[in-house]
Backbone as CSV, one residue per row, in Angstrom:
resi,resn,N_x,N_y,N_z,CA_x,CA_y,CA_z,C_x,C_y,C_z
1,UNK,-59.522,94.163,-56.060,-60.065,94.171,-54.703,-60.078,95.610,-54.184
2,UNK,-60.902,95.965,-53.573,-61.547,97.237,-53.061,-60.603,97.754,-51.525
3,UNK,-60.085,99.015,-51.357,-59.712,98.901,-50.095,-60.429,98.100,-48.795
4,UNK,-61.901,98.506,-48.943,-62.785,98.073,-47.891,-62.230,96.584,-48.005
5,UNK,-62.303,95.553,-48.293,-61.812,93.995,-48.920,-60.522,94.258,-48.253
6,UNK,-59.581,95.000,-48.652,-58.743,94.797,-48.230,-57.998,95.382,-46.580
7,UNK,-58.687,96.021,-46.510,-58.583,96.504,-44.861,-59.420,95.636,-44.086
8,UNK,-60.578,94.730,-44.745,-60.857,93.569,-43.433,-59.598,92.257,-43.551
9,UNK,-59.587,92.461,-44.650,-58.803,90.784,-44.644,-57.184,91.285,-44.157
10,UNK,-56.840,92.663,-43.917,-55.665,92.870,-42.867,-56.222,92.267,-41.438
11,UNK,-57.446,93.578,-40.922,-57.714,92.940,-39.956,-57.980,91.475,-39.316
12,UNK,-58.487,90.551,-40.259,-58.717,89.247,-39.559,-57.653,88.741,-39.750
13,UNK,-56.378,89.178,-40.443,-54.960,88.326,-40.061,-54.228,88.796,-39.182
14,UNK,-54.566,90.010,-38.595,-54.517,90.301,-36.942,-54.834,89.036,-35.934
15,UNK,-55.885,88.508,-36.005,-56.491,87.779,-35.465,-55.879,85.919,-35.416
16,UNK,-55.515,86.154,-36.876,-54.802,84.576,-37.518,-55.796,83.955,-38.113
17,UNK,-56.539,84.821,-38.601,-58.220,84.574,-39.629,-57.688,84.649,-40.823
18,UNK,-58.624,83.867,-42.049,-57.972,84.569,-43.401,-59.552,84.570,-43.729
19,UNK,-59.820,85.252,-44.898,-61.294,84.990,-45.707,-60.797,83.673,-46.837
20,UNK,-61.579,83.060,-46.619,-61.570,81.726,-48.118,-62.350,82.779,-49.756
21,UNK,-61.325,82.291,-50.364,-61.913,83.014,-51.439,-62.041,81.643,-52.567
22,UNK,-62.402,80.510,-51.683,-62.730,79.193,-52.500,-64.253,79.432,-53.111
23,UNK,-64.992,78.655,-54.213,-66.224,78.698,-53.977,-66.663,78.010,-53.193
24,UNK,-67.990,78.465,-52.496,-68.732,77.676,-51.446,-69.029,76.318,-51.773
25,UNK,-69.407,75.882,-52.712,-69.800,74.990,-53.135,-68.622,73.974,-52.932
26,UNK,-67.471,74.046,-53.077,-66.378,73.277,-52.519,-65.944,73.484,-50.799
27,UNK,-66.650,74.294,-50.223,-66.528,74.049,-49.250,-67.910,73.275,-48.295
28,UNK,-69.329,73.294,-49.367,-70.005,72.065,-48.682,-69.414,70.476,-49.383
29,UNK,-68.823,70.816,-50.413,-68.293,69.338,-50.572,-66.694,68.956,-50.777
30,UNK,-65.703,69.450,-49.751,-64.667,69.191,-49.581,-63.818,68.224,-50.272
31,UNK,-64.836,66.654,-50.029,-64.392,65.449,-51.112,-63.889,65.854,-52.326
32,UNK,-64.564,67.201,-52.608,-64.073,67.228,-54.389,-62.985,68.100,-54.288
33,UNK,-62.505,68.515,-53.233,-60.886,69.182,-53.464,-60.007,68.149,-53.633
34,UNK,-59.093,68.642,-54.752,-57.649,67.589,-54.681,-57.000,67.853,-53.950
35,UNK,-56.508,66.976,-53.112,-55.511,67.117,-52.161,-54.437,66.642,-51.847
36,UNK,-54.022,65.762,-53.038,-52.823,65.256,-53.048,-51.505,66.284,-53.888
37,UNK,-51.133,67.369,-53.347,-50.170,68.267,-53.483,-48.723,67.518,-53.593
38,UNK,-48.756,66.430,-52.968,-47.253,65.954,-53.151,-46.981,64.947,-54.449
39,UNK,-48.058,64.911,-54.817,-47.943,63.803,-56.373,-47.671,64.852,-57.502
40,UNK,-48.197,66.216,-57.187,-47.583,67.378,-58.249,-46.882,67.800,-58.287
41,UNK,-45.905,68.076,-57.031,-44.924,68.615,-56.486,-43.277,67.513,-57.185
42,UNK,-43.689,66.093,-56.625,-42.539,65.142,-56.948,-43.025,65.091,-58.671
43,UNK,-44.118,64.759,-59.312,-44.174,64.831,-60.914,-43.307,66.443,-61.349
44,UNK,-42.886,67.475,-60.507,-42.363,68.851,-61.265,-41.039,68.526,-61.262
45,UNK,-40.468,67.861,-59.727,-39.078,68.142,-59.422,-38.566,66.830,-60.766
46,UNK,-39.288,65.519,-60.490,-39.059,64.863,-61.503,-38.442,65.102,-63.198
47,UNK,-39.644,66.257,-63.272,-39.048,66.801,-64.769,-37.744,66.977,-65.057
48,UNK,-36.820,67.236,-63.820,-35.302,67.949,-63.677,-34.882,66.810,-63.562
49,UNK,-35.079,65.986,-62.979,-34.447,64.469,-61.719,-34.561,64.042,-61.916
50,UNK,-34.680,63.112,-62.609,-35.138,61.487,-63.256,-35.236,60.723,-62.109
51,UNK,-34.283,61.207,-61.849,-33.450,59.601,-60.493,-33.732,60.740,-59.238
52,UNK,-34.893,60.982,-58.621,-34.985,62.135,-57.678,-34.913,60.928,-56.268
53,UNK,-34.666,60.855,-55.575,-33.711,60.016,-53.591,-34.638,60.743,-52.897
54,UNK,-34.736,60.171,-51.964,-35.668,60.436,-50.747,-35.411,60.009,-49.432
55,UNK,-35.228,60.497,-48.122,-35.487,59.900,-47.034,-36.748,60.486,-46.607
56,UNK,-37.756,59.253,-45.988,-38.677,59.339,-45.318,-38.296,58.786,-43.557
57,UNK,-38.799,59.754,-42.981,-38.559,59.731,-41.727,-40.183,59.468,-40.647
58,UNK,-40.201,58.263,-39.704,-41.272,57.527,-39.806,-42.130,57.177,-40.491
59,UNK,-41.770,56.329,-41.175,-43.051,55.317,-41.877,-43.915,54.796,-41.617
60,UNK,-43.997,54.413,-40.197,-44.614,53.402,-40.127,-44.942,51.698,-40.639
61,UNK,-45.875,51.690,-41.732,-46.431,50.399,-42.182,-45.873,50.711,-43.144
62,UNK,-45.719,51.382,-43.949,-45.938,51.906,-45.546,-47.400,52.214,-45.585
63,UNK,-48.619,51.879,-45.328,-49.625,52.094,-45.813,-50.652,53.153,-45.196
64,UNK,-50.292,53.137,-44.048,-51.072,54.010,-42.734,-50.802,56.066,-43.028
65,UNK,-51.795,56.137,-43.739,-51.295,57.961,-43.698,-49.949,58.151,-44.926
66,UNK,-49.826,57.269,-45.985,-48.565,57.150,-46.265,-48.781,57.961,-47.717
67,UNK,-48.457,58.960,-48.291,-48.476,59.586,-49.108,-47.623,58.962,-50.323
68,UNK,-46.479,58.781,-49.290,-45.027,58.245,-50.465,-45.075,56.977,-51.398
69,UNK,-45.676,56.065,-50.554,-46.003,54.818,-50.838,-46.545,54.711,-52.109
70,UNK,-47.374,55.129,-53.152,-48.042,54.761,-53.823,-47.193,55.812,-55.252
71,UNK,-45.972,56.724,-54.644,-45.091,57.510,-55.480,-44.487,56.997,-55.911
72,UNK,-43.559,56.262,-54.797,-42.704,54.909,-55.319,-42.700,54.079,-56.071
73,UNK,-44.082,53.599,-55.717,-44.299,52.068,-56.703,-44.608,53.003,-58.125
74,UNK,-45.447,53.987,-58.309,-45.357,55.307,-59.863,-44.027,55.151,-60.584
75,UNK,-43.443,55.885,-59.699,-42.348,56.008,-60.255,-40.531,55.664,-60.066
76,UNK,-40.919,54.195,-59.621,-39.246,53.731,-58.754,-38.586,54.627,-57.721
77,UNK,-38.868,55.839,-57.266,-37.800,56.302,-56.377,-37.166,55.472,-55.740
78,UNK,-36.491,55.816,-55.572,-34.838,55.575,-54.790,-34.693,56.414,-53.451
79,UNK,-34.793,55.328,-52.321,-34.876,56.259,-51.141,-34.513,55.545,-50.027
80,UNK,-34.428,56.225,-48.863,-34.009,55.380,-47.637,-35.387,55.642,-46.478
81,UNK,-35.973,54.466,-46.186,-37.351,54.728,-45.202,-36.834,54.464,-43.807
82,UNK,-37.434,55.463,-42.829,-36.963,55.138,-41.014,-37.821,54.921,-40.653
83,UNK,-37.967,53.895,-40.129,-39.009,53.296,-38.903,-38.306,53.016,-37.736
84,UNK,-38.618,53.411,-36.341,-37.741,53.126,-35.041,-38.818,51.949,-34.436
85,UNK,-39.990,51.426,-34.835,-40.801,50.194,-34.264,-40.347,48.704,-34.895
86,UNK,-39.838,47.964,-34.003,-39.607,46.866,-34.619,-40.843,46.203,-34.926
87,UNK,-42.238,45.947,-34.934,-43.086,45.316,-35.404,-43.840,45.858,-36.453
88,UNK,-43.225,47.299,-36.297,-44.176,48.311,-37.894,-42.979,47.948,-38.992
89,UNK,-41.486,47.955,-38.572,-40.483,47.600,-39.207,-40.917,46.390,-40.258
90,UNK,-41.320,45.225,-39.254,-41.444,44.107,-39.956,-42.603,44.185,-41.294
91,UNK,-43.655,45.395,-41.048,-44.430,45.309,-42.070,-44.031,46.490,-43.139
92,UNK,-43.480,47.029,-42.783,-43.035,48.073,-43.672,-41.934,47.064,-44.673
93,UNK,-41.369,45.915,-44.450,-40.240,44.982,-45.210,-41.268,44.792,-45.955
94,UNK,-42.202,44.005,-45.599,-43.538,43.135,-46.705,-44.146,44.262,-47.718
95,UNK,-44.052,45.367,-46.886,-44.699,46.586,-48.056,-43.794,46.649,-48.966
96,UNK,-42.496,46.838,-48.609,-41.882,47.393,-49.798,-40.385,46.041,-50.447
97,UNK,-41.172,44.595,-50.535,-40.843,43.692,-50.392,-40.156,43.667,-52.112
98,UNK,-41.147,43.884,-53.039,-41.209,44.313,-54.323,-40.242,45.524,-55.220
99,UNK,-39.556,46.536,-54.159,-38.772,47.179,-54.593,-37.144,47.858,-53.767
100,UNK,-36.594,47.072,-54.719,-35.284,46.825,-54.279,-33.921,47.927,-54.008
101,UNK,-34.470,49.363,-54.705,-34.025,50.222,-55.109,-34.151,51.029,-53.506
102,UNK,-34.930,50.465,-52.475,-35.411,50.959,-51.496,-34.387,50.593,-50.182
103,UNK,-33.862,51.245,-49.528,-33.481,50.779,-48.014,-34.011,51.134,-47.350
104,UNK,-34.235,50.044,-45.984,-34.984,50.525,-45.044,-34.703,50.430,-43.634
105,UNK,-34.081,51.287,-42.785,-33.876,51.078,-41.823,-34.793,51.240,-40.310
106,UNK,-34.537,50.402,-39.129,-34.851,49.990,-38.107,-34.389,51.257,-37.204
107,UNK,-35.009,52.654,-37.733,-33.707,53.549,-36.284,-34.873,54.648,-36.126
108,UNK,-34.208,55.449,-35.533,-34.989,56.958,-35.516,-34.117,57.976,-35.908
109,UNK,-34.863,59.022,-36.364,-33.867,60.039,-36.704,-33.655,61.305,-35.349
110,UNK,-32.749,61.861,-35.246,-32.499,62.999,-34.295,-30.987,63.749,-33.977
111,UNK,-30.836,64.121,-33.448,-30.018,65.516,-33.543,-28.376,65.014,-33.323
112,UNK,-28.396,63.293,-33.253,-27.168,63.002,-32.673,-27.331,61.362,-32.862
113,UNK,-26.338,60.503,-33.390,-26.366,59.150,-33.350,-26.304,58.645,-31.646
114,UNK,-27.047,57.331,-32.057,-26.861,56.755,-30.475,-28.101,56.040,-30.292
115,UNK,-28.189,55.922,-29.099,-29.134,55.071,-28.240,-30.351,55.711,-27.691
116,UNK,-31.833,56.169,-27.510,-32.538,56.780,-26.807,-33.882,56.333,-26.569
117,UNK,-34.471,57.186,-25.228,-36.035,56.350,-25.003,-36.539,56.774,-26.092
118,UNK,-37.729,55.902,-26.676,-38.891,55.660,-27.068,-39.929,55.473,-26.685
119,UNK,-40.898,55.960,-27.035,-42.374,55.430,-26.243,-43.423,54.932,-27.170
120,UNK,-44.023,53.622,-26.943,-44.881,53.052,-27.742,-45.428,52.052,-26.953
121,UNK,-46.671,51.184,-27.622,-46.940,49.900,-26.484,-46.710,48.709,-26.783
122,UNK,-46.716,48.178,-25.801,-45.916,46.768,-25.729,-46.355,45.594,-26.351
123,UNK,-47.859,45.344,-27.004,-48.130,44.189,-27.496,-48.325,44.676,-29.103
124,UNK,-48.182,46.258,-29.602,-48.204,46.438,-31.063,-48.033,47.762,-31.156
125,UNK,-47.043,47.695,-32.424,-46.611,49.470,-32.518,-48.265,50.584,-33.236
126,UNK,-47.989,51.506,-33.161,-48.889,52.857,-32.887,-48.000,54.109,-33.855
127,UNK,-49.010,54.865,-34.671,-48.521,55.870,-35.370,-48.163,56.974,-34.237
128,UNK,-48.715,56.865,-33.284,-48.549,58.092,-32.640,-47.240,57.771,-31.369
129,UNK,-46.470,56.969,-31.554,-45.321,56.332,-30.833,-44.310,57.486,-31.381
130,UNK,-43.564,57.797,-29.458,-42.510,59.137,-30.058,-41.280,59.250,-29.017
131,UNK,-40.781,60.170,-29.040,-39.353,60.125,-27.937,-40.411,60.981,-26.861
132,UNK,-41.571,61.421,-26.605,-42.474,62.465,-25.809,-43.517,61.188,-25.489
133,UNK,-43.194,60.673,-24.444,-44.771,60.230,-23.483,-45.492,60.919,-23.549
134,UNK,-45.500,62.426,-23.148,-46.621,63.039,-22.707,-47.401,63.534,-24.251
135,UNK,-46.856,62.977,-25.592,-47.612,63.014,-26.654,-48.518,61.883,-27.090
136,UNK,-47.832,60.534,-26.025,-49.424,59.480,-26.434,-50.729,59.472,-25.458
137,UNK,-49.993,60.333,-24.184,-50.924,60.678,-23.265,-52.542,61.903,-23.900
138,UNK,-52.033,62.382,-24.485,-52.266,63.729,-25.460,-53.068,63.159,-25.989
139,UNK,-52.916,61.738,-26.849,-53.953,60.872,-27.679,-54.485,59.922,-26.867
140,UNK,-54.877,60.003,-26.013,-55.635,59.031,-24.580,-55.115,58.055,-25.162
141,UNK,-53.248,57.570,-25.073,-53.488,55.963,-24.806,-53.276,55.784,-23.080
142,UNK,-53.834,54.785,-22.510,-53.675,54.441,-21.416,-52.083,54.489,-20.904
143,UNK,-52.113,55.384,-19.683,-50.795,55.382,-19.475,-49.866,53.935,-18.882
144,UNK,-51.082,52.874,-18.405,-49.946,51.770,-18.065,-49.941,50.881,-19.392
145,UNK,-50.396,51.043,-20.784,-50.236,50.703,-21.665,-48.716,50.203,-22.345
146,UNK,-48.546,52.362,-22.071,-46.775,52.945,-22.764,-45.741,51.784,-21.594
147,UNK,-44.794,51.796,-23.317,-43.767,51.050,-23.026,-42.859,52.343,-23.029
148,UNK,-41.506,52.333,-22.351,-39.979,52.912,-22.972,-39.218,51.966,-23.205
149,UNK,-38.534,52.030,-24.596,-37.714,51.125,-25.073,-36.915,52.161,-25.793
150,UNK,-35.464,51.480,-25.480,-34.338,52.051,-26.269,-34.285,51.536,-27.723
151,UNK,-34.217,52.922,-28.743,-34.412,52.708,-30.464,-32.571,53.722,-30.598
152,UNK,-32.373,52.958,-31.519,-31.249,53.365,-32.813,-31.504,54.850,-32.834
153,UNK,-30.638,55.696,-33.071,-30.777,56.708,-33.561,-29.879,57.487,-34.752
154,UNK,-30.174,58.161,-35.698,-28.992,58.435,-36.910,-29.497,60.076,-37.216
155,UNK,-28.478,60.419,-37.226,-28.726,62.142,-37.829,-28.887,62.061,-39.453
156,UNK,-29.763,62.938,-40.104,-29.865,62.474,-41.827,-28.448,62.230,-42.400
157,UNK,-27.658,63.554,-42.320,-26.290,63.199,-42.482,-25.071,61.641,-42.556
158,UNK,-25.420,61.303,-41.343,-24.807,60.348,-41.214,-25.515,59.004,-41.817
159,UNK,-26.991,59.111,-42.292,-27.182,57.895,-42.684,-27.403,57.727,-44.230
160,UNK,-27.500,58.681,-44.852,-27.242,59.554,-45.976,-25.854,58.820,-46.725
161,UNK,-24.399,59.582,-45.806,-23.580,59.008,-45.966,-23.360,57.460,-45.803
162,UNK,-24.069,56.669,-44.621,-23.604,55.185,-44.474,-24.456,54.421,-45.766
163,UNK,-24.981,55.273,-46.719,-25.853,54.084,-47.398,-25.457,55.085,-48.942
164,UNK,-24.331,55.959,-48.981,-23.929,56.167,-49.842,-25.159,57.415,-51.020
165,UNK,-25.730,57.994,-50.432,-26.128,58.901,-51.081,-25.872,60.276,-51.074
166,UNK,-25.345,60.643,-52.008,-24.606,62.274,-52.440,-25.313,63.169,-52.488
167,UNK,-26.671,62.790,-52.789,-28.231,64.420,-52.418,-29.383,63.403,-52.281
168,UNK,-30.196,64.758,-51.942,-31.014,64.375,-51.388,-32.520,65.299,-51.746
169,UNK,-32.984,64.983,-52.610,-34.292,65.195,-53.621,-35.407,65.575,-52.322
170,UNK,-35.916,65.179,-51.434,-37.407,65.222,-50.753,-36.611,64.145,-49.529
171,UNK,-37.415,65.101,-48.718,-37.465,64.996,-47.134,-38.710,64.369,-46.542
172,UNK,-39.154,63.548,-46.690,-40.652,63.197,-45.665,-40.683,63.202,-44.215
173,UNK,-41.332,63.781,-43.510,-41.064,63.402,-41.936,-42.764,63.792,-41.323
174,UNK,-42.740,62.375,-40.793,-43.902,62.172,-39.996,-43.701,61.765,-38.672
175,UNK,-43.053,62.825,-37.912,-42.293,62.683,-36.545,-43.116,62.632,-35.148
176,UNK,-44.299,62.750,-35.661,-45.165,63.379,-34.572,-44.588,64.324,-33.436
177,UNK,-44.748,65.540,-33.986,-44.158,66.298,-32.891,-42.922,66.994,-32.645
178,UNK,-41.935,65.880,-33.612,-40.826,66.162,-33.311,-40.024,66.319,-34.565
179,UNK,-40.776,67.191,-35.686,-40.636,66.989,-37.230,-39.707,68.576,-37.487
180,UNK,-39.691,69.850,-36.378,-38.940,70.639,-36.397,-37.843,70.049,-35.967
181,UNK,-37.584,69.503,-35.184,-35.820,68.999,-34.391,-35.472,68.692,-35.595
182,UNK,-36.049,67.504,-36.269,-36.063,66.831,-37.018,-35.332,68.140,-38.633
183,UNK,-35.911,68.611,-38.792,-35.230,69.517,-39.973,-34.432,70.446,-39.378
184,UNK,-34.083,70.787,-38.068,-32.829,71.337,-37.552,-31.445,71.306,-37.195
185,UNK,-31.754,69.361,-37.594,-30.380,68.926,-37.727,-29.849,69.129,-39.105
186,UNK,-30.482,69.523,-40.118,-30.430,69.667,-41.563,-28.832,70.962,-41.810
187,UNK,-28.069,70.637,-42.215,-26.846,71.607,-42.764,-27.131,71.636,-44.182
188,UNK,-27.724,72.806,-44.347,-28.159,73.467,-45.546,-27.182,73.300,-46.732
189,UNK,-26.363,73.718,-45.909,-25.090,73.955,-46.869,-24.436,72.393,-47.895
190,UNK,-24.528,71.439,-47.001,-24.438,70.054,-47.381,-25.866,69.594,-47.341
191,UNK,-26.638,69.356,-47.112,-28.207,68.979,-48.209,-29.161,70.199,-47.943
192,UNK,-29.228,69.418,-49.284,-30.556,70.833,-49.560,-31.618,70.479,-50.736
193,UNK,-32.516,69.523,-50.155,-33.932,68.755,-50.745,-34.608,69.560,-51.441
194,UNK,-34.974,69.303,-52.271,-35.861,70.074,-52.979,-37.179,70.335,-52.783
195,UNK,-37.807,69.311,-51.625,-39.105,69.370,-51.529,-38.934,68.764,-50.227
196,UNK,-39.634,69.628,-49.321,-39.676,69.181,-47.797,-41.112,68.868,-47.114
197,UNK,-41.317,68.038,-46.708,-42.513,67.478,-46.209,-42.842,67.299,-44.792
198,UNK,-43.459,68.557,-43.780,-43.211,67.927,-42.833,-44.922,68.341,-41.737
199,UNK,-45.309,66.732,-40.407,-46.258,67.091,-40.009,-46.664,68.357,-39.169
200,UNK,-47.385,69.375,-39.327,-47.450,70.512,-38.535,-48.488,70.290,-37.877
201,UNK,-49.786,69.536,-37.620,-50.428,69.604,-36.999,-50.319,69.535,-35.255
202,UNK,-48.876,68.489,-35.043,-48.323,68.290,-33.907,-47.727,69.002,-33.144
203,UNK,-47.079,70.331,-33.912,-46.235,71.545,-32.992,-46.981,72.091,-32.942
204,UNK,-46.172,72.692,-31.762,-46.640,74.293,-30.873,-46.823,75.038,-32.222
205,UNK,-47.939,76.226,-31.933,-47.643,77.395,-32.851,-46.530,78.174,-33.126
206,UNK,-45.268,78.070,-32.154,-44.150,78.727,-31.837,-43.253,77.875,-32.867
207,UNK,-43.158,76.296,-32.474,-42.706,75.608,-33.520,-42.790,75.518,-34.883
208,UNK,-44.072,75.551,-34.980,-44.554,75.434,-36.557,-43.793,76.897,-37.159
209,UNK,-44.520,78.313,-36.289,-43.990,79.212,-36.992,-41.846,79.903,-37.089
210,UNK,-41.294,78.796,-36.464,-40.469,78.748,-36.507,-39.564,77.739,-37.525
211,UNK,-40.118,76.715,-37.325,-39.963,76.099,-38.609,-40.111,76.391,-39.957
212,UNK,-40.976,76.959,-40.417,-41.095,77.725,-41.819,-40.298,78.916,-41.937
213,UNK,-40.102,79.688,-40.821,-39.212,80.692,-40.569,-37.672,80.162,-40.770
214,UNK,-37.093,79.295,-40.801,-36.149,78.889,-40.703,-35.789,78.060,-42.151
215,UNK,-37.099,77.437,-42.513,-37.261,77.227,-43.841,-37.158,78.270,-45.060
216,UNK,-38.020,79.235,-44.755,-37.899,80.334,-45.537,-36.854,81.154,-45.837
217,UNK,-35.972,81.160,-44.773,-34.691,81.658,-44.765,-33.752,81.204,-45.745
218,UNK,-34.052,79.798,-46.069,-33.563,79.143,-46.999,-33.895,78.895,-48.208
219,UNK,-35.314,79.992,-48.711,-35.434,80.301,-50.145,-36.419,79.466,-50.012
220,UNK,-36.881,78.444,-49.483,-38.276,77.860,-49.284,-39.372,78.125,-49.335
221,UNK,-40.031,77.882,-50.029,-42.069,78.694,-50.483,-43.158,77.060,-50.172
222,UNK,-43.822,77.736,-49.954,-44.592,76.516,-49.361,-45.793,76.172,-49.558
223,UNK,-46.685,75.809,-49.881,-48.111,74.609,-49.753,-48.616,73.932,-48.325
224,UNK,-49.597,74.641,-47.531,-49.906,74.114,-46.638,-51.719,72.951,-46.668
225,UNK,-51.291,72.136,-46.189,-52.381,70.602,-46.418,-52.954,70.947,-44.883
226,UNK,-53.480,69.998,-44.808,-54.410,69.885,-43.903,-53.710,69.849,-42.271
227,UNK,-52.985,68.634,-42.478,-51.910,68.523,-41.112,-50.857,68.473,-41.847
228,UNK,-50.258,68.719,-43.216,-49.081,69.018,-43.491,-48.580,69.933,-44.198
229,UNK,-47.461,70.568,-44.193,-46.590,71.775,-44.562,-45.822,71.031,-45.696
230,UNK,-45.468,71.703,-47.402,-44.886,70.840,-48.012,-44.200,72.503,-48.514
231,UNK,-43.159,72.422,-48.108,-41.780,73.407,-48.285,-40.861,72.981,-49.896
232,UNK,-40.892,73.744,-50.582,-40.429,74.116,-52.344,-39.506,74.461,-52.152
233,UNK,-38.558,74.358,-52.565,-37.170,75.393,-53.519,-37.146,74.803,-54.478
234,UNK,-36.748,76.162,-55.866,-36.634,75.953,-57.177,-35.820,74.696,-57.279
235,UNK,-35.230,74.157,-58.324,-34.203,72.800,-58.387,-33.199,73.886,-59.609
């Protein structure tokens, strides 16, 4: 690459521009990019791990946006799934009705066990249901829609330990919003996942770039998707 090349593509990351150095031709037909980064990522760590554990943090259905879902049934993981909706709860049981190796709990994850609001609506749970009203407002649901209801809450740590797992292979978190808190309760020192998965489309720019910052600190290299950030360390 030529200085000229390289003194614009400084300048437009001034800006928070990059140049694509894809061919065009994949960028009029997008469909043909692969984009499933996390089926290559868990097939590498695998090579090391046979038996690689997982907590996924909101699930939802199992099926809705669900990356993990179709890893599992691949390759048996062994993992613990959080759902804080009792009616997504109930379908997330039927999803993963077939594998036994799986726990699944009814809670939310966050910075402290206990009791806290929730927001979702009242006649059927919603992916975009969070401890932030003003994030389903954000997605025009009708505000006399939102319910607050008190959900379970468990720090990874502690639920980690109540269900008896000693590490912890891959992190999923589809928190909407709240997927930095969410890896800030993380003590490095006592887990340390090999593959971290988390939604960025939902934070602040301050968040996001703090989150990887905080990640990185921790030897973390990363793969960024479309609305998600998928954070590496060697194994």
């Amino acid at each position: 690459m030529n200085r000229k090349k390289i003194a614009r593509d400084v300048f437009l990351r001034k800006f928070q521009l990059e140049r694509s150095y894809r061919p065009s031709v994949l960028l009029k037909h997008p469909d043909w990019n692969y984009t499933n980064y996390l089926a290559l990522v868990v097939a590498r760590v695998l090579q090391s791990r046979s038996n690689l554990t997982f907590l996924q943090v909101g699930a939802f259905d199992g099926h809705h946006n669900d990356a993990l879902f179709p890893l599992v049934q691949a390759h048996g993981l062994r993992g613990i799934i959080v759902e804080p909706q009792a009616r997504a709860f109930e379908k997330l049981k039927a999803c993963y009705a077939n594998q036994p190796q799986i726990i699944l709990v009814n809670a939310a994850i966050a910075n402290e066990n206990g009791m806290r609001d929730f927001y979702t609506l009242a006649d059927h749970p919603i992916p975009q249901a969070s401890f932030s009203r003003a994030h389903l407002l954000k997605h025009k649901v009708p505000p006399d829609q939102i319910v607050c209801q008190q959900v379970r809450c468990c720090t990874p740590a502690s639920l980690l330990k109540e269900h008896g797992f000693d590490r912890l292979d891959l992190l999923q978190i589809d928190a909407e919003g709240y997927d930095y808190e969410v890896i800030r309760t993380i003590d490095f020192s006592v887990i340390r996942p090999a593959i971290i998965r988390f939604e960025h489309v939902h934070l602040s720019s301050a968040d996001a770039n703090a989150c990887v910052e905080l990640l990185a600190s921790q030897g973390y290299r990363f793969i960024v998707e479309r609305r998600d950030t998928i954070a590496l360390i060697e194994c």
